[in-house]
PAMARFI-660087 format. One line per 5 residues: number of its first residue (from 1); for each residue x, y negated, z negated of N, C-alpha, C, O. Coordinates in steps of 0.2 Angstrom, whole numbers, plus 5000, padded with zeros to 4 digits. Each point is the difference from the previous one (the first is absolute). Last residue first. Example, Ala and Ser with C-alpha at 12.3 -4.5 7.8 and 13.67 -1.06 7.14 Angstrom:
<pts>
2) 5064:5011:4965:5004:4994:4999:4996:4995:4997:5003:4994:4999 ~ 4999:5034:5001:4996:4994:5000:5004:4994:5000:5005:5001:4997 .
</pts>
This chain:
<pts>
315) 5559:4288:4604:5002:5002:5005:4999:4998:5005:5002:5003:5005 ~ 4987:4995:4976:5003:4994:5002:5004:5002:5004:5002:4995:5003 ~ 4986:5025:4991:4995:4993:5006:5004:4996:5000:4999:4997:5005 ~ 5011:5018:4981:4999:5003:5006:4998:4994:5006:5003:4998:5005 ~ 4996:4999:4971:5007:5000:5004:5000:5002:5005:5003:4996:5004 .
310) 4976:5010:4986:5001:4991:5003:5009:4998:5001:5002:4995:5003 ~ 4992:5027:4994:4995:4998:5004:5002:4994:5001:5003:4998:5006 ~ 5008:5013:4975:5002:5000:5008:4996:4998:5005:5004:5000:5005 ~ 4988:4998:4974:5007:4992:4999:5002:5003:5007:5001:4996:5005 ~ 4981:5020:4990:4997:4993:5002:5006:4995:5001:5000:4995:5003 .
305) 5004:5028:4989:5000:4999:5005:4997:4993:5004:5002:4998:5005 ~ 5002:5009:4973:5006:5001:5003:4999:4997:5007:5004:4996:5002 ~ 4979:5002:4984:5006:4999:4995:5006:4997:5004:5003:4994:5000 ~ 4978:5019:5003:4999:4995:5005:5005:4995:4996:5000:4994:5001 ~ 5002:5033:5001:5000:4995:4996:4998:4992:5000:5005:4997:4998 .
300) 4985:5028:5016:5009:4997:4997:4997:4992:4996:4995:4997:5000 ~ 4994:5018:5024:5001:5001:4993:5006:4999:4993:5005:5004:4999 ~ 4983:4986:5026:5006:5003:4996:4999:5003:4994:4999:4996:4996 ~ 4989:5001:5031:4999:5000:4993:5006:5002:4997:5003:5005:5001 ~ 4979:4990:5021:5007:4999:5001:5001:4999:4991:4997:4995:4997 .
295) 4980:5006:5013:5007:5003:5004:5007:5000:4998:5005:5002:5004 ~ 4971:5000:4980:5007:4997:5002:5002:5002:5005:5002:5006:5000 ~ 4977:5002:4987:5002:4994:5006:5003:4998:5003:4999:4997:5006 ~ 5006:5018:4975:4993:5003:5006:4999:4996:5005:5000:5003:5006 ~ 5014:4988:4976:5005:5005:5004:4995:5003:5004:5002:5002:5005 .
290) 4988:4986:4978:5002:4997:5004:5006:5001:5008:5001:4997:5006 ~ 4993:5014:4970:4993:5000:5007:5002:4996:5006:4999:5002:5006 ~ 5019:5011:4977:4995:4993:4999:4996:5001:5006:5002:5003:5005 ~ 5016:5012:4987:4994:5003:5000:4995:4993:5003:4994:5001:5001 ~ 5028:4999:4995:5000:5000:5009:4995:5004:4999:4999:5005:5005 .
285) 5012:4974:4981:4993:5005:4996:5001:5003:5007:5002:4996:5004 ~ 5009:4983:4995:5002:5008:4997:4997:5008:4998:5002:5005:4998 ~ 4997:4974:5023:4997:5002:4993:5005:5009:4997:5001:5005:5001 ~ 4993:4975:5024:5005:5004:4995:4998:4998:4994:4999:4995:4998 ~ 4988:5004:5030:5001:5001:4990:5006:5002:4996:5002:5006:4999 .
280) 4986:4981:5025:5006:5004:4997:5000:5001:4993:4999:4995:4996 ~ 4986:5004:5030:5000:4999:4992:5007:5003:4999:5002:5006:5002 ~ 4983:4982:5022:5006:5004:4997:5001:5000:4990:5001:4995:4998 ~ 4982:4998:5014:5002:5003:5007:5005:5004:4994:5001:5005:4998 ~ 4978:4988:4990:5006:4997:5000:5003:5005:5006:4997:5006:5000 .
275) 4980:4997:4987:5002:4998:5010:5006:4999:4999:5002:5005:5003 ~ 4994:4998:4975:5002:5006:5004:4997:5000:5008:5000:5004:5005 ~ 5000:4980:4976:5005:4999:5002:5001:5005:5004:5005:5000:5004 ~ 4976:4996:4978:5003:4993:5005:5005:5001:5005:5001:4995:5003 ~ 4991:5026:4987:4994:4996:5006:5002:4995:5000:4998:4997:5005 .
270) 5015:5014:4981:5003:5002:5004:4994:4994:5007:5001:4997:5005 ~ 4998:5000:4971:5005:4997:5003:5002:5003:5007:5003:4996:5004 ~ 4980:5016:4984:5000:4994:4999:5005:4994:5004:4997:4996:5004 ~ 5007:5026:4990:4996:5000:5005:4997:4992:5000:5002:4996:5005 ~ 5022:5008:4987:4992:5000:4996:4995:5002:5006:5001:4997:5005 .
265) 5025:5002:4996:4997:5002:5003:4992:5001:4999:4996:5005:5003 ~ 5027:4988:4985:4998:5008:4999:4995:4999:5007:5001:5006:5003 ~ 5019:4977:4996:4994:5001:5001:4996:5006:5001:4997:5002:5005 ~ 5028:4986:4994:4997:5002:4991:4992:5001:5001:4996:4998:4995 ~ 5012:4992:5027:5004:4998:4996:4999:5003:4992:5000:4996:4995 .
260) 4992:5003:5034:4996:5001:4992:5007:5001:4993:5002:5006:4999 ~ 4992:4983:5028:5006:5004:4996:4995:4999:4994:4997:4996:4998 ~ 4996:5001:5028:4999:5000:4994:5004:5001:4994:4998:5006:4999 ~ 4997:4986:5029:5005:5004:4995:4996:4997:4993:4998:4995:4999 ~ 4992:4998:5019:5004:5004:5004:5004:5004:4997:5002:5005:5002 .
255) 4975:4987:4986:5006:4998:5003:5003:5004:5006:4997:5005:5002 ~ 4981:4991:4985:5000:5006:5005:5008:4996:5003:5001:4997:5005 ~ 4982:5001:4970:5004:4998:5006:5000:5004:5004:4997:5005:5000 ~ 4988:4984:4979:5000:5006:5006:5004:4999:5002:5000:4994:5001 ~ 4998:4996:4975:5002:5000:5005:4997:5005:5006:4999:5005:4998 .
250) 4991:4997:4977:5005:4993:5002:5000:5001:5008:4994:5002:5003 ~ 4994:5015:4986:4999:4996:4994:5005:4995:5003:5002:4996:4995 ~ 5003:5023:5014:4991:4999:5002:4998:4994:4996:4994:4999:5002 ~ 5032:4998:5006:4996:5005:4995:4992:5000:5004:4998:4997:5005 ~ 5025:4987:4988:4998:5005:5007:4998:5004:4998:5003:5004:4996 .
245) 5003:4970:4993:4998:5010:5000:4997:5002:5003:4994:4999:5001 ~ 5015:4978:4997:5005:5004:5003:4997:5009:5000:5003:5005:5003 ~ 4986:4976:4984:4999:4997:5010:5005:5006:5004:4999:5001:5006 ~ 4999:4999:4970:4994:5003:5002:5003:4999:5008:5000:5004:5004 ~ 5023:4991:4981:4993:4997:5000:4994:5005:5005:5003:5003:5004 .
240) 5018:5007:4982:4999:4996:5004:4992:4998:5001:4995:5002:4997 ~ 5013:5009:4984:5005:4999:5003:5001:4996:5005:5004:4996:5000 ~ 4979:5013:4984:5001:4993:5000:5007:4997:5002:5003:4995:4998 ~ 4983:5027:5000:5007:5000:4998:5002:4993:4998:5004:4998:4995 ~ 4980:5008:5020:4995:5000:4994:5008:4999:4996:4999:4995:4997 .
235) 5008:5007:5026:4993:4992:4998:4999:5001:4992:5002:4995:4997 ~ 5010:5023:5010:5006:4998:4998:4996:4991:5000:5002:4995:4998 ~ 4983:5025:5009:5007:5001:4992:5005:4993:4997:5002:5000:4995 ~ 4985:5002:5025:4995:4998:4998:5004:4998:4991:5001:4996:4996 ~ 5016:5004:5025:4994:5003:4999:4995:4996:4994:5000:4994:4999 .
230) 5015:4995:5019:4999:5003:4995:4996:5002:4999:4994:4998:5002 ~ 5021:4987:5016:4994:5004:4999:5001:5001:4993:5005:4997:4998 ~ 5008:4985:5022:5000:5004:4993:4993:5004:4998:4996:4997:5002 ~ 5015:4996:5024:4997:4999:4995:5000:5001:4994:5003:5006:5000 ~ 5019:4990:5017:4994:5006:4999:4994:4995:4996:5001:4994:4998 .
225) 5024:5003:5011:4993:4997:5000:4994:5001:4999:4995:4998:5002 ~ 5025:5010:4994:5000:5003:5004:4995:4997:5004:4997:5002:5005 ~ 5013:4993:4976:5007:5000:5004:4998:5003:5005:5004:5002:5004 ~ 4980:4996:4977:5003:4991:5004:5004:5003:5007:4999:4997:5005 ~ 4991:5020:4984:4996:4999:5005:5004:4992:4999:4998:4997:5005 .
220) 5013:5015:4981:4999:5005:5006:4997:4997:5003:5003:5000:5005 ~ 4998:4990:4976:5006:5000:5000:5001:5004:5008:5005:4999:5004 ~ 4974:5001:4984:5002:4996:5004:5005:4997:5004:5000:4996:5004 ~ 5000:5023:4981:4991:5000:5006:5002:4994:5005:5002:5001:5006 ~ 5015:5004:4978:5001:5004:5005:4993:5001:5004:4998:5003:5005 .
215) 5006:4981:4976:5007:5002:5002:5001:5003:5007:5004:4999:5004 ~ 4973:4996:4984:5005:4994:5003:5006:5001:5004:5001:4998:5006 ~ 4988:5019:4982:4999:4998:5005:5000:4995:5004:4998:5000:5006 ~ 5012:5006:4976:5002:5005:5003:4997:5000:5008:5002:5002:5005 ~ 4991:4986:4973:5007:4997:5004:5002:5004:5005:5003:4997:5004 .
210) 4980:5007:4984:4999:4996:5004:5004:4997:5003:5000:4996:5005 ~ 4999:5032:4993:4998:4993:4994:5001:4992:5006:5001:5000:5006 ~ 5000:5027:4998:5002:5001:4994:4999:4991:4997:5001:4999:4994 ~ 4993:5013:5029:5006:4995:5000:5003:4997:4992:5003:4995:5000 ~ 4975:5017:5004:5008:5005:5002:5006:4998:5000:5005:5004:5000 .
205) 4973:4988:5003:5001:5001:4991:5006:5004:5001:5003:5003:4996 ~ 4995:4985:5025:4993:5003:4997:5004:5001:4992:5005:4997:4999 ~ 4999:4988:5027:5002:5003:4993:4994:5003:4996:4994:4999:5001 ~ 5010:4992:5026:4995:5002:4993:5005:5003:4998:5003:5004:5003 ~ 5001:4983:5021:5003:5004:4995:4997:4998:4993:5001:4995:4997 .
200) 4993:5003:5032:4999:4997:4993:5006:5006:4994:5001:5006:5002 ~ 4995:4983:5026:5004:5003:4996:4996:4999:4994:4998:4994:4998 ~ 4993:4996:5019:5001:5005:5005:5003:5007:4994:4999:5006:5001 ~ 4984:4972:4991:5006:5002:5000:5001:5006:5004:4996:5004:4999 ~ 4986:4985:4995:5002:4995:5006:5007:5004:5001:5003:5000:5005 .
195) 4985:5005:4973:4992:5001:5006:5002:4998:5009:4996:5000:5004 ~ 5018:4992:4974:4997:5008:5000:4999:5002:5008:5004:5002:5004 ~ 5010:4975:4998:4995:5002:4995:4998:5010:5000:5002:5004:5004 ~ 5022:4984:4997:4993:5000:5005:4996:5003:4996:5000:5004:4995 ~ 5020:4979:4991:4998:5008:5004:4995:5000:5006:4997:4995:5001 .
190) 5008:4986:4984:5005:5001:5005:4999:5006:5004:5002:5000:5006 ~ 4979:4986:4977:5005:5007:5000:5005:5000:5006:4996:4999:5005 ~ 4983:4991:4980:5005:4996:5004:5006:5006:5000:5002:5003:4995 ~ 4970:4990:5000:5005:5006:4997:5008:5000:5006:4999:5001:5006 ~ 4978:4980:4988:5002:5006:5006:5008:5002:4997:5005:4996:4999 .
185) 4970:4989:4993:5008:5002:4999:5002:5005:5005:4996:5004:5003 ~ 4983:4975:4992:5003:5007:5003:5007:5001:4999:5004:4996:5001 ~ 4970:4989:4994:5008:5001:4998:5002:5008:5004:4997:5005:5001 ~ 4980:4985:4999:5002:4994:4997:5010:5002:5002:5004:4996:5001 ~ 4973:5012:5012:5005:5004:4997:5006:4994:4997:5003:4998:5004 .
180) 4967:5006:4997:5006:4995:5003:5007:5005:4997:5000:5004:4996 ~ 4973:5001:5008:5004:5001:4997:5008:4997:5003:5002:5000:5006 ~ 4977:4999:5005:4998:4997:4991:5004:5000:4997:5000:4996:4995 ~ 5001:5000:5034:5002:5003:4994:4998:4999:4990:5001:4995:4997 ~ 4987:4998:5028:5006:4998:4995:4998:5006:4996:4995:5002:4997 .
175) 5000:5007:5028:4997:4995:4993:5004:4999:4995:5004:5004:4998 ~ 4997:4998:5031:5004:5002:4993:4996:4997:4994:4999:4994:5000 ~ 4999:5012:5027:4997:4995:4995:5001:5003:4994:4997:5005:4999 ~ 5020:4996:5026:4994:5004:4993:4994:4993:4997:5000:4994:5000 ~ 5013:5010:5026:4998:4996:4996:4997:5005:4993:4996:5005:5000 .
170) 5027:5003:5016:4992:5000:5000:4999:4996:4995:5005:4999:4995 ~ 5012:5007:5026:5000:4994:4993:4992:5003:5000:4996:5001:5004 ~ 5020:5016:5007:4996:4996:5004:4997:4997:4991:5000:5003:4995 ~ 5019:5015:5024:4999:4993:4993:4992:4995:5001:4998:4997:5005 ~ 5013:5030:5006:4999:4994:5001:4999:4995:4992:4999:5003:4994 .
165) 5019:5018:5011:4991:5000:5001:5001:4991:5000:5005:4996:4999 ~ 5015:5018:5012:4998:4995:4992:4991:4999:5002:4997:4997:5005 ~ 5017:5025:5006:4999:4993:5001:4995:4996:4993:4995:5002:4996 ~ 5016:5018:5001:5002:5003:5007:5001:4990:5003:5004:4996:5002 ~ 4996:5011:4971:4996:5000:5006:5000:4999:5006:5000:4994:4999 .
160) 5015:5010:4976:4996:4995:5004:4997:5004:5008:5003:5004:5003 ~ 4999:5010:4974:5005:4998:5005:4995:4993:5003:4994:4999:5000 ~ 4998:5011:4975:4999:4999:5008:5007:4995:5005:5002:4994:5000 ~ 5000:5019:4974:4998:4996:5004:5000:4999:5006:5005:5001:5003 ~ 4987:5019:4980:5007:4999:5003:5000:4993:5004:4995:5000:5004 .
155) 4989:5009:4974:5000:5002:5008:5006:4994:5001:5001:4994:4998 ~ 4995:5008:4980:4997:5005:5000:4998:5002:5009:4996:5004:5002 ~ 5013:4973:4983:5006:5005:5003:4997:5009:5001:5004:5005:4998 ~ 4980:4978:4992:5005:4999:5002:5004:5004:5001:5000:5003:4995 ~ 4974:5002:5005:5005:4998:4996:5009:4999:5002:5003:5005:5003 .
150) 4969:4986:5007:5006:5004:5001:5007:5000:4993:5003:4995:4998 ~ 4967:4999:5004:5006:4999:5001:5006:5005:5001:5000:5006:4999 ~ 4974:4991:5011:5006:5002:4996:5005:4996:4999:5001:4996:5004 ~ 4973:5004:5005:5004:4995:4998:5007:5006:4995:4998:5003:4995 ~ 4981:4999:5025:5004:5004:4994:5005:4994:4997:5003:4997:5004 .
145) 4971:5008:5014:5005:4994:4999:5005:5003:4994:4996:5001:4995 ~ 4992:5018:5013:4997:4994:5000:5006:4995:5001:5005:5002:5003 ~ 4998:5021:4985:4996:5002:5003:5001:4990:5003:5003:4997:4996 ~ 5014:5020:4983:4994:4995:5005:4996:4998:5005:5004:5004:5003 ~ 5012:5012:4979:4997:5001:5007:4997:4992:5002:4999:5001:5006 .
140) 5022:5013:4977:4994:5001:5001:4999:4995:5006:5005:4998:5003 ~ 5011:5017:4984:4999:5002:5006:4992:4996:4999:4995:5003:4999 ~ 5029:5002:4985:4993:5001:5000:4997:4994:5007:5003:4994:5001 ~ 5019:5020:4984:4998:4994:5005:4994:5001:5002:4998:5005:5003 ~ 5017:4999:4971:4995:5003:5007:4999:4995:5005:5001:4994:4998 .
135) 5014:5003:4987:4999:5007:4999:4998:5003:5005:5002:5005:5003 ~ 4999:4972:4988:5005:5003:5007:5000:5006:5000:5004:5001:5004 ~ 4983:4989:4978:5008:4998:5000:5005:5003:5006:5006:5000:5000 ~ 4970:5001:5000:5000:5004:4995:5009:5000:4999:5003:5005:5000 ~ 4992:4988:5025:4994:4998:4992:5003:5004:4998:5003:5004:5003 .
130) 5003:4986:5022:5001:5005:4995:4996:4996:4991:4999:4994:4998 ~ 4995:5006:5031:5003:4994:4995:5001:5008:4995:4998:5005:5001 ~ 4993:4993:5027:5001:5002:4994:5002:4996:4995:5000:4994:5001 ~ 4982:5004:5019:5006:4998:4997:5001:5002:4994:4997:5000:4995 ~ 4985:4997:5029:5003:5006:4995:5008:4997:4995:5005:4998:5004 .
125) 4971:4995:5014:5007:4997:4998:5000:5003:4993:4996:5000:4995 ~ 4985:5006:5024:5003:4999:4993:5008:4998:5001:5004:5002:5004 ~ 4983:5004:5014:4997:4994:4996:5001:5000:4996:4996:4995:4998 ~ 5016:5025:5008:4995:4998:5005:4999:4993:4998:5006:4997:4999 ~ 5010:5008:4989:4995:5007:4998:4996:4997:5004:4996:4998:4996 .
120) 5029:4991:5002:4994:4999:5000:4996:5007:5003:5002:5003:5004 ~ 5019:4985:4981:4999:5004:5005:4993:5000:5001:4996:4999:4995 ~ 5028:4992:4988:4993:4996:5004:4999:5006:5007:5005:5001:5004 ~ 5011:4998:4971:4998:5002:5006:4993:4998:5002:4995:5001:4997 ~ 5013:4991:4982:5005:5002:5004:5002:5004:5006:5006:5002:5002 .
115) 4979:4978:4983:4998:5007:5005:5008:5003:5002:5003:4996:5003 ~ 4982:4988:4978:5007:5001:5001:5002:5008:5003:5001:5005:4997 ~ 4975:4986:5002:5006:4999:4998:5004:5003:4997:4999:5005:4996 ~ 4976:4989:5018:5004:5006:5000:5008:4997:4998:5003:4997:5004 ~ 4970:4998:4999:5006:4996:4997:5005:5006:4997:5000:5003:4995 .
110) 4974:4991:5020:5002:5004:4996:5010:4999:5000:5003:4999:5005 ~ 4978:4981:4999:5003:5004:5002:5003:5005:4997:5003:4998:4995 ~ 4987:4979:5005:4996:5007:5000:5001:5005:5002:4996:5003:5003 ~ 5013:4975:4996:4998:5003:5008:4995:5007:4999:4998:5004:5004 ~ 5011:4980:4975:4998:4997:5008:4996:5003:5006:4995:4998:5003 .
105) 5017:5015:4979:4993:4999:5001:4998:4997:5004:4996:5002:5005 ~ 5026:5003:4998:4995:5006:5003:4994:4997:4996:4995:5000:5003 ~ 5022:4984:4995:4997:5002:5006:4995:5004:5000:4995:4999:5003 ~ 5014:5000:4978:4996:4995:5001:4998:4999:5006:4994:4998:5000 ~ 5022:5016:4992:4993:5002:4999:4995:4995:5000:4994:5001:4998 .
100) 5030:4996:5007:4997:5003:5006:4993:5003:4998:4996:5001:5004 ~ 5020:4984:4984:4994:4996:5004:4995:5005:5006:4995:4998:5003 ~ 5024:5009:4980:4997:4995:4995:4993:4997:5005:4995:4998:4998 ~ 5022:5017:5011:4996:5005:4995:4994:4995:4997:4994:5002:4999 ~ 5025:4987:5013:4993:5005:5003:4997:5004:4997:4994:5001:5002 .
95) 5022:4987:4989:4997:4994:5001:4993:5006:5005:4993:5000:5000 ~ 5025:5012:4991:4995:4998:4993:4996:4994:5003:4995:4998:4997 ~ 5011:5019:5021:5004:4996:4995:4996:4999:4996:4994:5002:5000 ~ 5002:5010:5021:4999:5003:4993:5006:4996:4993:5003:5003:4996 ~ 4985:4991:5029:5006:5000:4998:4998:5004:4992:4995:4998:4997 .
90) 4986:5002:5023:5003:4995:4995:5006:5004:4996:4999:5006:4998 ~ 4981:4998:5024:5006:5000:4996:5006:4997:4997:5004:4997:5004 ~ 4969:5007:5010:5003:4994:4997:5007:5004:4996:4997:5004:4996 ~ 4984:5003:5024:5005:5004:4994:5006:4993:4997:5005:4999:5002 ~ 4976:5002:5014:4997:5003:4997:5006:5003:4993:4999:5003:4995 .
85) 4996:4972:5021:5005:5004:4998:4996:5006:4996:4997:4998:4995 ~ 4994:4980:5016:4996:5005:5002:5006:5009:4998:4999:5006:5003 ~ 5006:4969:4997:5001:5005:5004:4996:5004:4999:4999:5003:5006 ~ 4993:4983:4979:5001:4996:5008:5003:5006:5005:4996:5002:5005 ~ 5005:5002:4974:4993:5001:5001:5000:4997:5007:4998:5003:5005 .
80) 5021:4997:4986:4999:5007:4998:4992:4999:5004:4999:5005:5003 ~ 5011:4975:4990:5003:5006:5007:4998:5002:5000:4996:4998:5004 ~ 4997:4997:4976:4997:4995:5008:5004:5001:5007:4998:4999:5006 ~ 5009:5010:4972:4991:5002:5002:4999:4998:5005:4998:5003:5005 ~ 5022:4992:4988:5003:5005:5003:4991:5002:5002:4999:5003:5005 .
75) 5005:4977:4983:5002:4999:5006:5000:5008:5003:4999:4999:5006 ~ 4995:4999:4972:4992:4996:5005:5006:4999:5006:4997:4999:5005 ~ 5015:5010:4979:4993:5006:5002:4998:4997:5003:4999:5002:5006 ~ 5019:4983:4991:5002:5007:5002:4995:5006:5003:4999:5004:5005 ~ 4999:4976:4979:4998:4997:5007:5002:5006:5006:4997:5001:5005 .
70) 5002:5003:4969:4992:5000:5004:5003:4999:5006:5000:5005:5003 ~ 5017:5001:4986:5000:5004:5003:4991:4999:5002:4997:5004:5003 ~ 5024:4982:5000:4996:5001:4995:4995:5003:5001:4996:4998:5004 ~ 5033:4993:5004:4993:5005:5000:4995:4997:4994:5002:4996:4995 ~ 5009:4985:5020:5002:5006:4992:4995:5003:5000:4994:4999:5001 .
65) 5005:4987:5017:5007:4999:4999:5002:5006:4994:5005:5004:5000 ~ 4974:4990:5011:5004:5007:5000:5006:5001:4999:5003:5005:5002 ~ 4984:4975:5001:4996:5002:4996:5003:5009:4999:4998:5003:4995 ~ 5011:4983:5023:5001:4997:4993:4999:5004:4995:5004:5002:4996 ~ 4997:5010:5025:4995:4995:4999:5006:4996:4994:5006:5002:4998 .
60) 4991:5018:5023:5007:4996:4998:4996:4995:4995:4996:4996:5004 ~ 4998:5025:5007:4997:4995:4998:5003:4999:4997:5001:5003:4994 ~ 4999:5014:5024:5004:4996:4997:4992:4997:4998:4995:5000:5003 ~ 5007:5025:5008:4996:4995:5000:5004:4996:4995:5003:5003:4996 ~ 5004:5014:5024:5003:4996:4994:4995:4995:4997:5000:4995:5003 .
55) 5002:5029:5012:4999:4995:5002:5003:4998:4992:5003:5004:4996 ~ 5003:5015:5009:4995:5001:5006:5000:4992:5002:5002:4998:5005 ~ 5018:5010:4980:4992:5000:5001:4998:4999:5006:5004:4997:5004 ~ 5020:4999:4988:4999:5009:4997:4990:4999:5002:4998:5006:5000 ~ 5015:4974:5006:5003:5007:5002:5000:5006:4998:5004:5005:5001 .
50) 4986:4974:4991:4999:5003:5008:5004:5003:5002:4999:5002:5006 ~ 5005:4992:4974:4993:5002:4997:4999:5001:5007:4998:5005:5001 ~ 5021:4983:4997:5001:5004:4998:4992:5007:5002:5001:5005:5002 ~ 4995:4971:5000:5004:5003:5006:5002:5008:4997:4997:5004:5002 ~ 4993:4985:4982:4994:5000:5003:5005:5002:5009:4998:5005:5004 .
45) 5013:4987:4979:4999:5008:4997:4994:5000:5006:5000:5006:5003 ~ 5008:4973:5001:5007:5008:4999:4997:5004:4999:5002:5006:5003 ~ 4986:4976:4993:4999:5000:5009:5007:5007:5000:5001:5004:5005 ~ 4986:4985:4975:5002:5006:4999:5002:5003:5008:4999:5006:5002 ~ 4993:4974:4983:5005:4998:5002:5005:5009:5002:5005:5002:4998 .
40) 4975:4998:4984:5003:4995:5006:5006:4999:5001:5005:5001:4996 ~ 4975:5020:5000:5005:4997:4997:5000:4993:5002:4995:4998:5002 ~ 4998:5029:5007:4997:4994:4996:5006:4998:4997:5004:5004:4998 ~ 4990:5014:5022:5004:4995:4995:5000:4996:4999:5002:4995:5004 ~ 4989:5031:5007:4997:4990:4996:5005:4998:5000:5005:5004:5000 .
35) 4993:5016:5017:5005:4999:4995:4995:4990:4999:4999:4995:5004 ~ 4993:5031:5010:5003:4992:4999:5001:4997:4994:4997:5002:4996 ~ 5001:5018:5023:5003:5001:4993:5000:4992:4998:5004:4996:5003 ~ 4975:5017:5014:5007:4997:5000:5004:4997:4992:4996:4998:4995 ~ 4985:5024:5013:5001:4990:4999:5007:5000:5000:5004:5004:5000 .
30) 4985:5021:4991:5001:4995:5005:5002:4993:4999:5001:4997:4995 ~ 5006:5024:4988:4994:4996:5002:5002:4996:5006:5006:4997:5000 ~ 5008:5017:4988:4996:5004:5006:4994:4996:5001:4995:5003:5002 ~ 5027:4994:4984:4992:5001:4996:4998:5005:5005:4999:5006:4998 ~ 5021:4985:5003:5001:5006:5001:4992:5000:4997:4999:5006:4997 .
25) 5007:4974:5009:5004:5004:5005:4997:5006:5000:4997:5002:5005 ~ 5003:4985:4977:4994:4997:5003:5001:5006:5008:4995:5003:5002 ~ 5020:4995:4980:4995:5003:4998:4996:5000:5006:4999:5006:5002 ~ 5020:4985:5003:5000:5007:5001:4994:5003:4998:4998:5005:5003 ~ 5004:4971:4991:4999:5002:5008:4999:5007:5000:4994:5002:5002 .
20) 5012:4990:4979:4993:5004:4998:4998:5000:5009:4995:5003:5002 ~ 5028:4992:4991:4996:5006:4998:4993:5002:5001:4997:5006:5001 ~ 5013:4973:5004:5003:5004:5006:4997:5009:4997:4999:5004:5003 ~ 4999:4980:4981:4997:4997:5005:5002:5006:5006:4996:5005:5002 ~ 5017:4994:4979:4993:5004:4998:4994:4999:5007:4995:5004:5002 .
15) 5025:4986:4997:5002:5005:5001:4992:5002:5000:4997:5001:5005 ~ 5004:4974:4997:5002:5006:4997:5000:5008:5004:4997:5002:5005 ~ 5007:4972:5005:4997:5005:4999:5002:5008:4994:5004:5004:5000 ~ 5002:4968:5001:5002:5005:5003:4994:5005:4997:4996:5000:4995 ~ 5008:4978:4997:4999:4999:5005:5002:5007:5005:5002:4999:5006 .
10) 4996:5000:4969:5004:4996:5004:5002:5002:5007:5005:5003:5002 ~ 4979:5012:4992:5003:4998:4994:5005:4995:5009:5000:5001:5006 ~ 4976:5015:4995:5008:4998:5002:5001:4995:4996:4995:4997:4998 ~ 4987:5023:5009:5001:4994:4996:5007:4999:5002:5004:5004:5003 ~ 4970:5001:5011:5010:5001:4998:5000:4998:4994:4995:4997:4997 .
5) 4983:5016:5011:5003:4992:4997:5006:5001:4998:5002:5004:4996 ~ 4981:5010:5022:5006:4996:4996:5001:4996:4998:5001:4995:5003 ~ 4980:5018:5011:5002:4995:4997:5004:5002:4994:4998:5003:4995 ~ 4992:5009:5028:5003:5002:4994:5003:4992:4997:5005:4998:5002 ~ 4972:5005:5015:5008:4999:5000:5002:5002:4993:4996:5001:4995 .
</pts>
C-alpha cells in the first residue's frame, strides 16, 4: 500500500494532505491510497480523510493529543511495517521534515525530500525536487520500500472520490516521549492561512516601504480576503514576518490567483509561486521577470493603481 500521514489542524484536514493524495495518484506505484491519522478526538478529519482515500487507518489516542516527532516516527514504523506499505509519504512541513528521517531509518529505507513530482521508472519510484537555489531540478530514484516527503503546494489537491474509502481504529505501541513540549504559542491572524488560501496578494521591495505595504498589500488582500505573501527582499528588509515568504527559501504556493504587487520576479521567488492558476503582476519596471509568468499584467505606478483596486473591491 501507499501510506499517508494526514495532517490536519483544528479538527480539519489540511490542504497539504489532499496534496500528497494526488502525490500518491500520480506516483504509478500499485496498492491502495491510504491515509494515517493520528491524534485525539479526530472522528471529522478521519471522515473528511474517507473521501479522498482508498481506506482510513485512525488512531484516536490520549497519547497523540500533541504532536511529537518520536511518538509520530514509532507510529507511522508500525503501520508502515504491519501494512506491508512500499511508499510511506510524509507532509513537507517543518513537523514532517522533523520525524520523516526517522521513519526511513527505522524501516531502512532510501529517503527522498521534498518531492515535487512523483513517478515511477519500472520498480523505481522517481522524484523530482529543485537544488542549487531552484536553478536546477534534479531527478533522483529509489528502488524497495521509499519514504518521501512531499513539498507543499507542488501538486494540485485530490477531488473527493466516487465512493468513501473504508475506516478502520488501529492499536499502536507508543514509546514515552523523552522530549516533552512544556509551552506553545500560535500566531493569531484573521486572514487565511499561506498554504490554505484560494487568493494571495505578495508585496515585494517595490511597494517602496513598510507602510506601503500595510497600506496596499494588505489593505488589497483584507477587502478581498486574500492571503498575505512576501518576497525574500522585503522578510530580510524586516518588513514582514518569515511565515509570510513565498519563495524557495519560505512558502510553495499553488493559489487560484496570485497578485504580485512591486515583484521583480527573483527566480527564486518565482518556484514558490509559478503553479499559481492564475498570476497578476503589476510593476513599474515592464522589463521585470515577473511579467514572463504573468497572465495578466500592468505596468504603472502601484501608487496609483493599488488605492483603485481596492476602491474597486469595496465595490
Amino acid at each position: 500500500m501507499i501510506l499517508i500521514v494526514a495532517e490536519h489542524a483544528a479538527g480539519k484536514l489540511a490542504k497539504a494532505t489532499l496534496e500528497m493524495v494526488t502525490a500518491a495518484q500520480q506516483s504509478g506505484r500499485e496498492g491502495p491510497v491510504t491515509l494515517l491519522v493520528l491524534g485525539q478526538n479526530v472522528a471529522a478529519v478521519a471522515a473528511e480523510a474517507a473521501a479522498v482515500a482508498d481506506q482510513v487507518l485512525v488512531a484516536d489516542l490520549p497519547a497523540l493529543a500533541t504532536y511529537n516527532a518520536e511518538v509520530w516516527a514509532a507510529a507511522t514504523t508500525q503501520i508502515a511495517q504491519e501494512g506491508e506499505a512500499h511508499t510511506v509519504i510524509i507532509g513537507g512541513s517543518r513537523s514532517g521534515r522533523e520525524y520523516a528521517p526517522r521513519v526511513a531509518v527505522k524501516l531502512d529505507a532510501p529517503y527522498l525530500e521534498d518531492a515535487t513530482k512523483l513517478s515511477s521508472n519500472g520498480a523505481a519510484l522517481q522524484a523530482q525536487r529543485y537544488t542549487f537555489l531552484a536553478r536546477v531540478t534534479e531527478t533522483v530514484e529509489a528502488d524497495g520500500t521509499v519514504v518521501v516527503t512531499v513539498k507543499p503546494g507542488s501538486f494540485p489537491p485530490a477531488a473527493p472520490a466516487a465512493a468513501a474509502g473504508e475506516q478502520y481504529d488501529v492499536e499502536l505501541d507508543l514509546p514515552a516521549p523523552r522530549v516533552q513540549v512544556t509551552g506553545r504559542s500560535v500566531e493569531k491572524s484573521s486572514r487565511v492561512a499561506l498554504t490554505e488560501a484560494d487568493v494571495i496578494v505578495t508585496g515585494g521591495r517595490g511597494v517602496g516601504s513598510p507602510e506601503n505595504f500595510a497600506r496596499y498589500v494588505e489593505g488589497l488582500a483584507d477587502n478581498i480576503g486574500a492571503g498575505v505573501g512576501a518576497t525574500r527582499a522585503v522578510v530580510d528588509a524586516g518588513w514582514r514576518p518569515y511565515a509570510e515568504q513565498v519563495g524557495q527559501t519560505g512558502k510553495t504556493v499553488q493559489p487560484k490567483a496570485y497578485i504580485a504587487l512591486g515583484v521583480s520576479g527573483a527566480v527564486q521567488h518565482l518556484s514558490g509561486m509559478g503553479k499559481s492558476k492564475n498570476i497578476i503582476a503589476i510593476n513599474k519596471d515592464a522589463e521585470a521577470p515577473i511579467f514572463k509568468v504573468a497572465d495578466y499584467g500592468i505596468v504603472g505606478d502601484i501608487n496609483e493603481i493599488v488605492p483603485a483596486l481596492i476602491e474597486a473591491s469595496r465595490k
